[in-house]
BABADO-380868 format. One record per residue (C-alpha): residue number from 0; residue in three letters; chain; x, y, z. Coordinates in Angstrom, 2 decimals, always signed. Layout:
BEGIN
(senu NUM; "ALA"; "A"; (X; Y; Z))
...
//
This chain:
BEGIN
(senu 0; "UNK"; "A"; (+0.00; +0.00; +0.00))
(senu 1; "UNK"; "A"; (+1.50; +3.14; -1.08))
(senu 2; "UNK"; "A"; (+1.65; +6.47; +1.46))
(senu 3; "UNK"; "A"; (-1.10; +8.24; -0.56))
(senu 4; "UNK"; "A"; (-3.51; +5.33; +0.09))
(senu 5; "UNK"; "A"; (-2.27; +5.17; +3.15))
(senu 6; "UNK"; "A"; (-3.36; +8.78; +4.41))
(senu 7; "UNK"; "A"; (-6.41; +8.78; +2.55))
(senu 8; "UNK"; "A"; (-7.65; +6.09; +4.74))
(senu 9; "UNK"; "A"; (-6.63; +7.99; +7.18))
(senu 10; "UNK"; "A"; (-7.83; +11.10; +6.75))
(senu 11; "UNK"; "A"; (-10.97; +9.49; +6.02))
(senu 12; "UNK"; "A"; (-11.87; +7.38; +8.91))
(senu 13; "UNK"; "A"; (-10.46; +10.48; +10.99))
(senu 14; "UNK"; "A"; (-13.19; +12.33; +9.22))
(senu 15; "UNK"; "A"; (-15.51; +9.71; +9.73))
(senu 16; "UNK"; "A"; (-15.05; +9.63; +13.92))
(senu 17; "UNK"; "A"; (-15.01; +13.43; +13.90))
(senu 18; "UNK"; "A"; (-18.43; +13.08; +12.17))
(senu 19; "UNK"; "A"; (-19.38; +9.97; +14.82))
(senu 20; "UNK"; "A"; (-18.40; +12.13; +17.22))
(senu 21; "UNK"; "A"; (-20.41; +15.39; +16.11))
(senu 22; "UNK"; "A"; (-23.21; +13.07; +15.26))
(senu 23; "UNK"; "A"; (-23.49; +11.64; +18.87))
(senu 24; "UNK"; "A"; (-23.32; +15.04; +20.43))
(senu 25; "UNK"; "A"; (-26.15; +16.20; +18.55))
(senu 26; "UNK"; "A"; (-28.03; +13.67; +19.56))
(senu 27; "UNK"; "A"; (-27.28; +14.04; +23.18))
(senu 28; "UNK"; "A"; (-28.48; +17.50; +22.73))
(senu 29; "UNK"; "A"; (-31.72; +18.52; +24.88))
(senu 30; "UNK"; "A"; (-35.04; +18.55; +22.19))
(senu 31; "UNK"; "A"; (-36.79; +21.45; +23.15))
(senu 32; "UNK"; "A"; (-40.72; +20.99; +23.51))
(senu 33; "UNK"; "A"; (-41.31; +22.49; +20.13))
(senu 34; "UNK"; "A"; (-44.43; +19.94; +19.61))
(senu 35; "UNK"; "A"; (-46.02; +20.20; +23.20))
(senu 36; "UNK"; "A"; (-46.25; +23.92; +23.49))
(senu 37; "UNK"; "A"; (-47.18; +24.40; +19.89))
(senu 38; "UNK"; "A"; (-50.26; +22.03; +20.71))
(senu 39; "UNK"; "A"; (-50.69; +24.00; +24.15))
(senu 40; "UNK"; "A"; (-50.94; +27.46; +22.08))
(senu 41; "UNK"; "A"; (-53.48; +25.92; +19.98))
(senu 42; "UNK"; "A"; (-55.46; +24.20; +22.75))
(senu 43; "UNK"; "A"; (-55.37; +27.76; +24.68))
(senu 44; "UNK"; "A"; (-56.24; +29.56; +21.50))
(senu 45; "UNK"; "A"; (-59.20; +27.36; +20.66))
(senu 46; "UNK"; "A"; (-60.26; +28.07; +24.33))
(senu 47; "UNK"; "A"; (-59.78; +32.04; +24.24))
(senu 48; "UNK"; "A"; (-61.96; +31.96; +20.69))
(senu 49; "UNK"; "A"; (-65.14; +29.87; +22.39))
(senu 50; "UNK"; "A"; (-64.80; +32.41; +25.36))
(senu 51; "UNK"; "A"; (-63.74; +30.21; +27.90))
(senu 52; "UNK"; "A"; (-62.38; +33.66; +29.68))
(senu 53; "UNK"; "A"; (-66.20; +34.31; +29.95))
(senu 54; "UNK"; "A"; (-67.50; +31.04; +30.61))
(senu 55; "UNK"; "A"; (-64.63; +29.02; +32.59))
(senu 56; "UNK"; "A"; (-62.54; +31.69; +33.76))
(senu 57; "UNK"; "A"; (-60.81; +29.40; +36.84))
(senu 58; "UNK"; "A"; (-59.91; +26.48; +33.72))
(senu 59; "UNK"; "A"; (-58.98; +29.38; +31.41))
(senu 60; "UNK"; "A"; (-56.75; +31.15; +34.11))
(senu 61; "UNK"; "A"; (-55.05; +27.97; +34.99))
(senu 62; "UNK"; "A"; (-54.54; +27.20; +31.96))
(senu 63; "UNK"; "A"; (-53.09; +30.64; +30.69))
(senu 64; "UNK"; "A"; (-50.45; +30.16; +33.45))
(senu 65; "UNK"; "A"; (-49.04; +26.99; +33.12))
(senu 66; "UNK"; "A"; (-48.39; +28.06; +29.30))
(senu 67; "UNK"; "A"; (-46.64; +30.92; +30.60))
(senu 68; "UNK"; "A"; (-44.59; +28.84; +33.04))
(senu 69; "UNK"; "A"; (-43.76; +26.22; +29.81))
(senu 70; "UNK"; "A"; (-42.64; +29.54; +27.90))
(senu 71; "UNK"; "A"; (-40.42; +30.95; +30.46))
(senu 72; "UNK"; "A"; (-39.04; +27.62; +31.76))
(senu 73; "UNK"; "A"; (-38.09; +27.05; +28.34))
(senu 74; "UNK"; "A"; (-36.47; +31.12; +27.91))
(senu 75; "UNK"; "A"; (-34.63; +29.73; +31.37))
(senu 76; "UNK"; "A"; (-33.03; +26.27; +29.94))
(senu 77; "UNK"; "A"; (-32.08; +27.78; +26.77))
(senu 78; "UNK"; "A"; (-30.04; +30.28; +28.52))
(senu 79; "UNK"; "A"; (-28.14; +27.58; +30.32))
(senu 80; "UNK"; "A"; (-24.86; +25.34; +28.37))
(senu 81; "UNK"; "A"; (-26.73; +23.07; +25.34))
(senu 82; "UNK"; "A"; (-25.70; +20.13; +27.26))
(senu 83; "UNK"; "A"; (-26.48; +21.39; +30.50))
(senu 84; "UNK"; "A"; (-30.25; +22.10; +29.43))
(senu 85; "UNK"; "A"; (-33.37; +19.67; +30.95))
(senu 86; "UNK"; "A"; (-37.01; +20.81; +28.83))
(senu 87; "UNK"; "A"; (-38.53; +18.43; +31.44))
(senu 88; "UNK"; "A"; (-40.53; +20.78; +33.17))
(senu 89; "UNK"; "A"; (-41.84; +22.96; +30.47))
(senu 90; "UNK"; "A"; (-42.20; +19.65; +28.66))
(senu 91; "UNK"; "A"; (-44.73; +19.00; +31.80))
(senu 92; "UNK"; "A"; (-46.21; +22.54; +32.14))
(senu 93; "UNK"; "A"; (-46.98; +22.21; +27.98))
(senu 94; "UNK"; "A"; (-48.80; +19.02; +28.22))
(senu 95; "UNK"; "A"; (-50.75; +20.41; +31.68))
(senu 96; "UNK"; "A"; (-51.63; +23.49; +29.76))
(senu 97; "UNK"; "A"; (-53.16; +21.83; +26.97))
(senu 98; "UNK"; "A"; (-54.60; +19.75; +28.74))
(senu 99; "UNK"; "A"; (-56.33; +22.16; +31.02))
(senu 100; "UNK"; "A"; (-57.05; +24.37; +27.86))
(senu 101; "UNK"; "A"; (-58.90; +21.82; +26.57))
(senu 102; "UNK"; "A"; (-61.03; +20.97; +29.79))
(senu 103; "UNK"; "A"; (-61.73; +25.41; +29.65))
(senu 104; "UNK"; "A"; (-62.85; +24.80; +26.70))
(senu 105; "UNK"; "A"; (-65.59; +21.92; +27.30))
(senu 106; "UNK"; "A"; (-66.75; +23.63; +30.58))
(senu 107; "UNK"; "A"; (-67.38; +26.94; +28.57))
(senu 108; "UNK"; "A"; (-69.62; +24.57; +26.15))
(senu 109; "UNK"; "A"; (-71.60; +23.88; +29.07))
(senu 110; "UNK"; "A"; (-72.04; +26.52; +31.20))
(senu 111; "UNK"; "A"; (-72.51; +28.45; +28.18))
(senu 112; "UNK"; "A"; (-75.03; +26.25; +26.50))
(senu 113; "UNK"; "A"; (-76.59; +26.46; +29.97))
(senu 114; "UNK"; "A"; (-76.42; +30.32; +30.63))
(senu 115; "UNK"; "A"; (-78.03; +30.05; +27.23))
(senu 116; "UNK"; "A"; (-80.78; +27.77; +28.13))
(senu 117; "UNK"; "A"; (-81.76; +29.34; +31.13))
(senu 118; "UNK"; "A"; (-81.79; +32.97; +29.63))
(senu 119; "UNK"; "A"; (-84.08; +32.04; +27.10))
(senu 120; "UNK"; "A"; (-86.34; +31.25; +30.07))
(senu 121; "UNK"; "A"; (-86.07; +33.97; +32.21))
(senu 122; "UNK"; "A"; (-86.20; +36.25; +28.96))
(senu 123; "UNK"; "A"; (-89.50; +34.38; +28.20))
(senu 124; "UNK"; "A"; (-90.80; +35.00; +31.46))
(senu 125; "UNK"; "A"; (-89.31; +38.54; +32.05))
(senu 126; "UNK"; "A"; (-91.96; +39.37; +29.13))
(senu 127; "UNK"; "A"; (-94.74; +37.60; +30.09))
(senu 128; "UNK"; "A"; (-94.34; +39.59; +33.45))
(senu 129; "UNK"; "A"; (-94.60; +42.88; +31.22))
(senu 130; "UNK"; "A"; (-97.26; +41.60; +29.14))
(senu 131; "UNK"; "A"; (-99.31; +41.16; +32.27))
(senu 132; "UNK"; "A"; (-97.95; +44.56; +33.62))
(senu 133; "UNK"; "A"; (-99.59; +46.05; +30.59))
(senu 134; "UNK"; "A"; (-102.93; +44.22; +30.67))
(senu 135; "UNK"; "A"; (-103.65; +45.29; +34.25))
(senu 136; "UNK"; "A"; (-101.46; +48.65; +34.75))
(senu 137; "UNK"; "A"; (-101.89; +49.98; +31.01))
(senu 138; "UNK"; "A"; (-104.43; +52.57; +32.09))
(senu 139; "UNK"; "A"; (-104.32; +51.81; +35.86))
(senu 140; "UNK"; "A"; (-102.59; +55.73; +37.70))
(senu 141; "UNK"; "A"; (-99.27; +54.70; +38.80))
(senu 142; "UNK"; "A"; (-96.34; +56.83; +40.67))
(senu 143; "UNK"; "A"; (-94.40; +58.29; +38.38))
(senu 144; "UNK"; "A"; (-91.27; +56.56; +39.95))
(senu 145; "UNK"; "A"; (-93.18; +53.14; +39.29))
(senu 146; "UNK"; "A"; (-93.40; +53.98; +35.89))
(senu 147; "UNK"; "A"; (-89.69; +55.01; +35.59))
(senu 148; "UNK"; "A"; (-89.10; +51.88; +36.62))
(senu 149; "UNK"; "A"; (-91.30; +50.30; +33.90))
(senu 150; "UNK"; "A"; (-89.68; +52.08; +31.55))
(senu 151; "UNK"; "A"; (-86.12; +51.10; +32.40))
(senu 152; "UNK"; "A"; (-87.01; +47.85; +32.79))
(senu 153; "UNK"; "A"; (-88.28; +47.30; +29.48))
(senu 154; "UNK"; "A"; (-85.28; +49.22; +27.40))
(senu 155; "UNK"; "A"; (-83.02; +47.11; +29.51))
(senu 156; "UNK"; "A"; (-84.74; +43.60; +28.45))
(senu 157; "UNK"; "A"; (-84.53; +44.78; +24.69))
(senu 158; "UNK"; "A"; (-80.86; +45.57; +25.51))
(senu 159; "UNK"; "A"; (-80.55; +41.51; +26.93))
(senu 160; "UNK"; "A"; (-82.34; +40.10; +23.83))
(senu 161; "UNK"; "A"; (-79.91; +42.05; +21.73))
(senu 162; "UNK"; "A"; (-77.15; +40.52; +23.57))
(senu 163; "UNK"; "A"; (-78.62; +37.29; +23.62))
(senu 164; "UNK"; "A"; (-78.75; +37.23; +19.96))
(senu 165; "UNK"; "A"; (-75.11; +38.54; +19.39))
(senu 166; "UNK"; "A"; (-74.06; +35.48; +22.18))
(senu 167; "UNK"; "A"; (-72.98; +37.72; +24.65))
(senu 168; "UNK"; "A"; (-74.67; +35.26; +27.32))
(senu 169; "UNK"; "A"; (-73.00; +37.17; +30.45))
(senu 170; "UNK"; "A"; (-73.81; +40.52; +29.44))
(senu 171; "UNK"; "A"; (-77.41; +39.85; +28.58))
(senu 172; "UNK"; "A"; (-77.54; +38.28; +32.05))
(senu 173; "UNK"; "A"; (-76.52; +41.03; +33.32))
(senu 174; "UNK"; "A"; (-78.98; +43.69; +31.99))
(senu 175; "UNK"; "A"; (-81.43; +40.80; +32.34))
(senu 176; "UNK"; "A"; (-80.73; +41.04; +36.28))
(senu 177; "UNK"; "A"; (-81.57; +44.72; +36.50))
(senu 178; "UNK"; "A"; (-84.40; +44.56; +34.42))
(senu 179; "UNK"; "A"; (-85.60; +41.67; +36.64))
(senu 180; "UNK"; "A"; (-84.91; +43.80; +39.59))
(senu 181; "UNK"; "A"; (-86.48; +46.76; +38.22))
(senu 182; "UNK"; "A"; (-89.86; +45.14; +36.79))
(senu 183; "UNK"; "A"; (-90.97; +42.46; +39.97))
(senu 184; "UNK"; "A"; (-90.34; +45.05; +42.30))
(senu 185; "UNK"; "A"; (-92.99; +47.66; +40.30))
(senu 186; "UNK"; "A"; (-94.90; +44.83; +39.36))
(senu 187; "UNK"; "A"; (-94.99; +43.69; +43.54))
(senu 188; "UNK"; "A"; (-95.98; +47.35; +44.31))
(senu 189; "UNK"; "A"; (-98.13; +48.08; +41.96))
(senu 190; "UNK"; "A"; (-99.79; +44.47; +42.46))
(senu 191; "UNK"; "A"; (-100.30; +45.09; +46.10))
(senu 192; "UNK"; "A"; (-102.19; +48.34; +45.38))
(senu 193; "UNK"; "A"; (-104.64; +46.59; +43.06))
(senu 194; "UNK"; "A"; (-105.19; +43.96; +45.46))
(senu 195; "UNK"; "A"; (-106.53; +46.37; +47.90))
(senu 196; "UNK"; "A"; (-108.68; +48.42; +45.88))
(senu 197; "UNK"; "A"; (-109.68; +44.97; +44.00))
(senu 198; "UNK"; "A"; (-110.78; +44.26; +47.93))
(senu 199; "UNK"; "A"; (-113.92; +46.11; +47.51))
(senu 200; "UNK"; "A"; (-115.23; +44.23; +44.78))
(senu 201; "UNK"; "A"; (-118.39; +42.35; +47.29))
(senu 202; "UNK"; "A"; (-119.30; +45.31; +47.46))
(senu 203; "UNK"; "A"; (-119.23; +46.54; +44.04))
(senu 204; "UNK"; "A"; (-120.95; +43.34; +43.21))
(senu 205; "UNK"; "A"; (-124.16; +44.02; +45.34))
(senu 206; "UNK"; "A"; (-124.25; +47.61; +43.64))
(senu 207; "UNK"; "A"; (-123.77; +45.87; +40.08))
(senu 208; "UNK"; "A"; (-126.52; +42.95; +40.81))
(senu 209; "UNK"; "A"; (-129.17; +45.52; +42.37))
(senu 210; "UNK"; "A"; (-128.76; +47.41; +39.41))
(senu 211; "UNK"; "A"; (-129.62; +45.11; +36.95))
(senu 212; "UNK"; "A"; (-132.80; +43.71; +38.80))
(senu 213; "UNK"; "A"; (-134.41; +47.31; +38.89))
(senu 214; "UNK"; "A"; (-133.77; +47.34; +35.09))
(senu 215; "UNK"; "A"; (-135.05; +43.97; +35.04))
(senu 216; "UNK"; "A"; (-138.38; +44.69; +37.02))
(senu 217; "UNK"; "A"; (-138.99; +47.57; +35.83))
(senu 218; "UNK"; "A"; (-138.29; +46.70; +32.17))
(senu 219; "UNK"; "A"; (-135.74; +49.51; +31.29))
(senu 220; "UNK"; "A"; (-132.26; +50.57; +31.25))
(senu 221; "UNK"; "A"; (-129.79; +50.80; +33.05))
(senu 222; "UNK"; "A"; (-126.05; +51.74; +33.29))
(senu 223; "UNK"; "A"; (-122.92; +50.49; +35.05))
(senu 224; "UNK"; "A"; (-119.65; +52.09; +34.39))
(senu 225; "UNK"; "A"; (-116.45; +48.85; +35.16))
(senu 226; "UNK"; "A"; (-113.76; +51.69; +35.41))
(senu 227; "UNK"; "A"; (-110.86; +48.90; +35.97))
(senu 228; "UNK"; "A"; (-112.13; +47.82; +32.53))
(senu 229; "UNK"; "A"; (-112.99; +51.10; +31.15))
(senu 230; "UNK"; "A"; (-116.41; +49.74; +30.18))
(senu 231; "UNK"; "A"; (-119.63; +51.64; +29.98))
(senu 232; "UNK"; "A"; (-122.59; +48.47; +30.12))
(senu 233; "UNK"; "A"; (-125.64; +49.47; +28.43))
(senu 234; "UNK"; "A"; (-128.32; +47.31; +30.05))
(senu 235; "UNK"; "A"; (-132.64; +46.69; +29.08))
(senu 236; "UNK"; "A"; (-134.82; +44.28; +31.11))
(senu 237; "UNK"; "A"; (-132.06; +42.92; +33.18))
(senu 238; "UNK"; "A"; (-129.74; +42.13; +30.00))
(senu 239; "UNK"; "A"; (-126.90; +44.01; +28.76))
(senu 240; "UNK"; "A"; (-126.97; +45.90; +25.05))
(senu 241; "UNK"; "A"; (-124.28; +47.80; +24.79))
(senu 242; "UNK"; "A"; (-121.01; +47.92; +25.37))
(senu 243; "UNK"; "A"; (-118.76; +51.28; +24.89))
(senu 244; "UNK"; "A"; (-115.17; +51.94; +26.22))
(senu 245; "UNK"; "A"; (-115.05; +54.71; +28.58))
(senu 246; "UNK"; "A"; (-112.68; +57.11; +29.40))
(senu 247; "UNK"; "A"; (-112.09; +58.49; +33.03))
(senu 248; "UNK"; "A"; (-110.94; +60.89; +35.53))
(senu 249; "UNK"; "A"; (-107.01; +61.11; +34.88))
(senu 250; "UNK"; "A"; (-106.88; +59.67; +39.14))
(senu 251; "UNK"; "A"; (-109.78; +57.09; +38.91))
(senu 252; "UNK"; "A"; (-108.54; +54.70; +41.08))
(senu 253; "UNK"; "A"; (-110.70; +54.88; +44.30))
(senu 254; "UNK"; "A"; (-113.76; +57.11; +45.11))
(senu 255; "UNK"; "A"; (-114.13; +60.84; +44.41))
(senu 256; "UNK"; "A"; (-113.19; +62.87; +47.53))
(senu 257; "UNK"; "A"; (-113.25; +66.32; +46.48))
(senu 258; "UNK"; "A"; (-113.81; +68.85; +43.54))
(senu 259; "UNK"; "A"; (-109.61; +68.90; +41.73))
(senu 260; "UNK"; "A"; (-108.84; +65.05; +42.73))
(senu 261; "UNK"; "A"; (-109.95; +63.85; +39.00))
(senu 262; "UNK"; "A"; (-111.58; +60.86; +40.45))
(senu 263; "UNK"; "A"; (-114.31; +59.11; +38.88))
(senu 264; "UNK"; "A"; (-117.02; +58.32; +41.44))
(senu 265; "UNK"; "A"; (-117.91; +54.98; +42.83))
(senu 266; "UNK"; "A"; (-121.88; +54.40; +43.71))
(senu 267; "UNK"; "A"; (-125.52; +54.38; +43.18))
(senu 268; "UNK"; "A"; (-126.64; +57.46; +40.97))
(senu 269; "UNK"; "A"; (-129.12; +58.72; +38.80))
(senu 270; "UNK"; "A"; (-129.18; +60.68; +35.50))
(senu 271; "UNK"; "A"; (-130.94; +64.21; +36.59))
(senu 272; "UNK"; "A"; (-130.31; +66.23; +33.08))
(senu 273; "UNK"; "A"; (-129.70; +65.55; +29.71))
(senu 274; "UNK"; "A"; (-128.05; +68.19; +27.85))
(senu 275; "UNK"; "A"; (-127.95; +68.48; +24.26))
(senu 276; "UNK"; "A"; (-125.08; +69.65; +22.12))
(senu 277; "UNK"; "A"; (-126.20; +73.67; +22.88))
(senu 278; "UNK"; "A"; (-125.88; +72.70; +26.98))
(senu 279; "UNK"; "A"; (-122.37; +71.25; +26.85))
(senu 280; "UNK"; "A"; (-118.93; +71.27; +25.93))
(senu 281; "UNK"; "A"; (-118.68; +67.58; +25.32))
(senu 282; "UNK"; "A"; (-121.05; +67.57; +22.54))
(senu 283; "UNK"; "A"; (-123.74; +65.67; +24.02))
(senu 284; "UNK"; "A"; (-124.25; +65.10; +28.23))
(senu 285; "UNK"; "A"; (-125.81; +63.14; +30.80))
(senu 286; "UNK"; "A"; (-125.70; +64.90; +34.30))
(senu 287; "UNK"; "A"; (-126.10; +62.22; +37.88))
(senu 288; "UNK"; "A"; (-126.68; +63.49; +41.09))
(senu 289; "UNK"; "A"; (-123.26; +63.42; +42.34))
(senu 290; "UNK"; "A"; (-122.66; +63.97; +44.99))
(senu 291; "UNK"; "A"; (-125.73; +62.06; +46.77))
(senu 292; "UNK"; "A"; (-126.80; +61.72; +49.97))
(senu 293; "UNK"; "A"; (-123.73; +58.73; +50.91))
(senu 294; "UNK"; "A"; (-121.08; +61.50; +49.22))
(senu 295; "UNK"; "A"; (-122.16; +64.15; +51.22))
(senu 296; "UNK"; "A"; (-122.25; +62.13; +54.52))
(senu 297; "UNK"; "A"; (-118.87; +60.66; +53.80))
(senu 298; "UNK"; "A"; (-117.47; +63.90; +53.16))
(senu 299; "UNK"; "A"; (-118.85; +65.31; +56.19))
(senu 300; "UNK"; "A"; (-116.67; +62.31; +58.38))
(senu 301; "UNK"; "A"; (-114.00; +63.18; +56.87))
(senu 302; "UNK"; "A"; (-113.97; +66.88; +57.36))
(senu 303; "UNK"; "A"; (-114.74; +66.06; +61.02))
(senu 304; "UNK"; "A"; (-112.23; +63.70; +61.11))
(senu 305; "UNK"; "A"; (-109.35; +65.94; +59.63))
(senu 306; "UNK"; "A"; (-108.57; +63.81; +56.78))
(senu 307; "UNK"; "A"; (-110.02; +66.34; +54.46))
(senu 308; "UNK"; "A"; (-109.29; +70.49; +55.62))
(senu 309; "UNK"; "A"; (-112.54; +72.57; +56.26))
(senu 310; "UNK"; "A"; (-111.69; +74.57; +53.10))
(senu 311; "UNK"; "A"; (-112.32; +71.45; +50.54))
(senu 312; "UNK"; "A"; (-115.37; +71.50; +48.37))
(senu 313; "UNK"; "A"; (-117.13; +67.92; +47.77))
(senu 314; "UNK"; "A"; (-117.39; +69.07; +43.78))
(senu 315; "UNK"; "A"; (-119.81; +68.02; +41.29))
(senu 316; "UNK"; "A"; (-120.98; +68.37; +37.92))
(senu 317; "UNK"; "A"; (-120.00; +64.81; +36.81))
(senu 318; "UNK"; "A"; (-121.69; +63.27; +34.02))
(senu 319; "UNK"; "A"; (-121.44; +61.25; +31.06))
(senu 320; "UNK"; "A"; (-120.63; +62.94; +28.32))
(senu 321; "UNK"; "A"; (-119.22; +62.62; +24.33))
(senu 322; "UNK"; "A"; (-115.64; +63.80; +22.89))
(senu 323; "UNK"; "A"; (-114.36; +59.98; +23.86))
(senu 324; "UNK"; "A"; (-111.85; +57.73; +21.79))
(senu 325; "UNK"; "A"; (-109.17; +59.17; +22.58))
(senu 326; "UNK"; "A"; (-107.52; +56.21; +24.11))
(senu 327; "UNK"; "A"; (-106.24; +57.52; +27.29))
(senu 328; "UNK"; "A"; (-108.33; +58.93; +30.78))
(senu 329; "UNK"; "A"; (-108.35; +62.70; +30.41))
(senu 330; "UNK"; "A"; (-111.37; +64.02; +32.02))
(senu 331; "UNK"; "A"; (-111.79; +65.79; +35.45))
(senu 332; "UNK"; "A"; (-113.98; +62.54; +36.84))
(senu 333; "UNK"; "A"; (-116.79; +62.29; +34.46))
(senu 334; "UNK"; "A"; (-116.69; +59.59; +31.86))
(senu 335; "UNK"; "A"; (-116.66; +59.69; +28.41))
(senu 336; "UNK"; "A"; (-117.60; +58.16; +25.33))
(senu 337; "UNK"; "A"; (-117.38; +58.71; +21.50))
(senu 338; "UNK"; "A"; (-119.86; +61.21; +20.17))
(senu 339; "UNK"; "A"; (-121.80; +58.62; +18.14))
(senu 340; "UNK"; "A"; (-122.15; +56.27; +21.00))
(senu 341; "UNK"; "A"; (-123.19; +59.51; +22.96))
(senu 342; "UNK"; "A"; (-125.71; +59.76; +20.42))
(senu 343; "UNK"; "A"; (-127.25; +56.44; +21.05))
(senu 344; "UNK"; "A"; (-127.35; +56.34; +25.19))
(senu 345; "UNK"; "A"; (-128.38; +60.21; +24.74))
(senu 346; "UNK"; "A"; (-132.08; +59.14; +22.79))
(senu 347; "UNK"; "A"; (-132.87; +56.06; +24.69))
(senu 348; "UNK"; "A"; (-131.63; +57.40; +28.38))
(senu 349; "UNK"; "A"; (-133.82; +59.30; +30.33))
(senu 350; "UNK"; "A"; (-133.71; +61.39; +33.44))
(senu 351; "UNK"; "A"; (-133.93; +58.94; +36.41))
(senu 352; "UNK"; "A"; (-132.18; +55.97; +34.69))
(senu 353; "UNK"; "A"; (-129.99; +54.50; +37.51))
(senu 354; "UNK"; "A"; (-126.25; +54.65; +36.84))
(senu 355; "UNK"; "A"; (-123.74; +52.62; +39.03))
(senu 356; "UNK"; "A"; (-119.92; +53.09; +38.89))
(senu 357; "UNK"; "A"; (-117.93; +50.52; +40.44))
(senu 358; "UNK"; "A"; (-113.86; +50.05; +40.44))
(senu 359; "UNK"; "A"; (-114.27; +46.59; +38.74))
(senu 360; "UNK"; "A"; (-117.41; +44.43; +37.44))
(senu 361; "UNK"; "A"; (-115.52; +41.16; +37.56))
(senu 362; "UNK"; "A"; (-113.31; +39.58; +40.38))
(senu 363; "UNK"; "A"; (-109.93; +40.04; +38.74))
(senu 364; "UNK"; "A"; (-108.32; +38.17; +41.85))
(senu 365; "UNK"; "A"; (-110.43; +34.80; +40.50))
(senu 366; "UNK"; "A"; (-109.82; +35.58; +36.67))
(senu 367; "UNK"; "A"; (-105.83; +36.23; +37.47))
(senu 368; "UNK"; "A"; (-105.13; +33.83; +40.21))
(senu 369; "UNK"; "A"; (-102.74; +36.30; +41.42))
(senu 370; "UNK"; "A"; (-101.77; +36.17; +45.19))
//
C-alpha cells in the first residue's frame, strides 16, 4: 500500500469519527418541547376563541399560566450550556396546559349552553311579566317613579335580547338582572295596590246585581260604568246591550273625595239632566246626582275627622258625556264616550235611569289567580 492510500484512509476514517463524534453530540443534545407547546398554544387559542375567559374563567386562568410557566421555563433552559439544558418541566407545564385548555374549553360549552338555556327562560318570562304589567297597569294611575321603573325595565330587556342574539350570554344576564330587579319590584308594588282596591269588589258586586234587577223589574235601562275595565254596560230588562269603552278621571282609582282630585265616582246614581249639544262642551251630556246623599255624609266624616281640611269643596258636575276615543283617561272625573255612541245612550236614556260606577265588574283576583 502506497503512502497516498495510506493517508487517505486515514484522513478518512479520521473524518468519519469526527463526524461519529459530532453526530453523537447532537443527539445528546436537549429537544426542546417544540411539539407540546405548539399544541398547548393551539389548545389555549381554541379556548380564548369559544370564550372560555367568559364562561370558565378558573380552567382558562389555569390554563393561561401553566403556558406561561412552559414559555419561560423554556427562555430559562435555553439560557443555560446546550448540554447542561433539561425541557422536562416545560415539557410537563406544555402538556398540563393543553390539557387544562382543553377541559376550559368543554366547561365553557356547558355553562354556556346552559347560561343560554336558562336565559331564554327567564327572557321568556321577564316578558310575560310585562305583558301582564300592561294588561292590568296599562291605564291603571301609577307613581311616576313606578313607571320610571317600567320604563327602564323594558329598554333594559330589549338591551338583553340584543345581547342574547349577538351570544354575549353574560352581558345579557346582566342587563337581564336589572331589568328583573327593576320590573318584579314595580310589578310587587303596583300588584299590592290593586289587590286592595280589588278588595272592595263584594261590594261593588251588590251595587252591580241591584242594578240590573231594577232594570229587570222595571223593564228599562240601566247603566254600570267597570272603570278597571274602562267599560260603559248598556243594560234593558235585566240584559246588557251595549257595550262602549269609557274614558275616566285622569286619578280614577278609588272614590271621588273632592272637587280637583280627578276621580271618577264609585256608587248608586241617577241621571238628573240631559243636555244636548247647545248645553255642553262635550257635545252631548248626561248629568247624575253626584254627589248624593252617601257622598255628602262621607265627606262630612271626613272633614270632622281631619282627613279632608274645612276649606275642601265635595265638587260636582259629573256626568257622562261625548268627545271619547281618545284612548287615554283625560277628564276631570266624568266619563266619556265617543260622540256617536253619545248619540245612542243620549235618545234612549232618560232622566232617572240608575247609573252605578264601580272600580271593577268582575273579580280580577279569580280571573288572574294572582296572590
Amino acid at each position: 500500500m502506497n503512502k497516498t492510500i495510506k493517508y487517505t484512509l486515514i484522513i478518512t476514517g479520521g473524518v468519519i469519527f469526527i463526524l461519529l463524534i459530532v453526530l453523537l453530540l447532537f443527539r445528546l443534545v436537549p429537544e426542546p418541547p417544540v411539539l407540546s407547546v405548539s399544541k398547548a398554544r393551539e389548545a389555549l387559542s381554541a379556548a380564548r376563541l369559544n370564550k372560555a375567559g367568559t364562561y370558565s374563567p378558573v380552567l382558562f386562568r389555569e390554563a393561561e399560566a401553566l403556558f406561561d410557566s412552559a414559555m419561560a421555563n423554556w427562555k430559562k433552559e435555553n439560557s443555560r450550556f446546550i448540554y447542561f439544558r433539561d425541557f422536562e418541566r416545560a415539557e410537563m407545564f406544555a402538556v398540563s396546559s393543553e390539557k387544562k385548555s382543553k377541559e376550559a374549553l368543554q366547561r365553557s360549552t356547558l355553562n354556556s349552553e346552559d347560561l343560554k338555556t336558562r336565559l331564554i327562560h327567564r327572557i321568556d318570562s321577564v316578558n310575560n311579566l310585562i305583558a301582564t304589567f300592561d294588561r292590568l297597569f296599562n291605564s291603571y294611575p301609577l307613581e311616576p317613579e313606578i313607571r320610571t321603573r317600567i320604563s327602564k325595565g323594558k329598554l333594559l330587556i330589549k338591551e338583553a335580547e340584543i345581547e342574547f342574539k349577538k351570544e354575549e350570554y353574560l352581558r345579557a344576564d346582566n342587563k337581564l338582572i336589572d331589568s328583573e330587579d327593576l320590573l318584579f319590584m314595580a310589578f310587587q308594588t303596583s300588584l299590592a295596590g290593586l289587590k286592595e282596591y280589588l278588595s272592595a269588589f263584594p261590594q261593588w258586586k251588590k251595587w252591580i246585581d241591584k242594578t240590573v234587577s231594577e232594570s229587570k223589574r222595571t223593564r228599562s235601562y240601566s247603566v254600570i260604568i267597570d272603570k278597571f275595565a274602562h267599560k260603559c254596560h248598556i243594560y234593558y230588562n235585566g240584559i246588557r246591550k251595549y257595550e262602549f269603552a269609557a274614558e275616566l278621571g285622569t286619578n280614577w282609582v278609588g272614590d271621588k273625595r273632592v272637587k280637583g282630585d280627578k276621580a271618577t265616582p264609585e256608587g248608586h246614581y241617577r241621571i238628573v239632566k240631559k243636555l244636548a249639544k247647545s248645553g255642553t262642551k262635550y257635545y252631548k251630556a248626561l248629568l247624575i246626582d253626584y254627589p248624593n246623599r252617601e257622598d255628602t255624609e262621607r265627606f262630612r266624616k271626613e272633614i270632622s275627622a281631619g282627613t279632608l281640611p274645612r276649606s275642601a269643596d265635595i265638587g260636582g258636575l259629573i256626568e257622562i258625556h261625548g268627545n271619547g276615543g281618545k284612548g287615554i283617561d283625560w277628564t276631570d272625573g266624568c266619563v266619556a264616550i265617543t260622540d256617536s255612541e253619545m248619540d245612542i245612550i243620549f235618545d234612549i236614556l232618560k232622566v232617572g235611569t240608575p247609573v252605578t260606577l264601580v272600580g271593577s265588574a268582575v273579580d280580577m283576583h279569580e280571573i288572574l289567580k294572582v296572590k
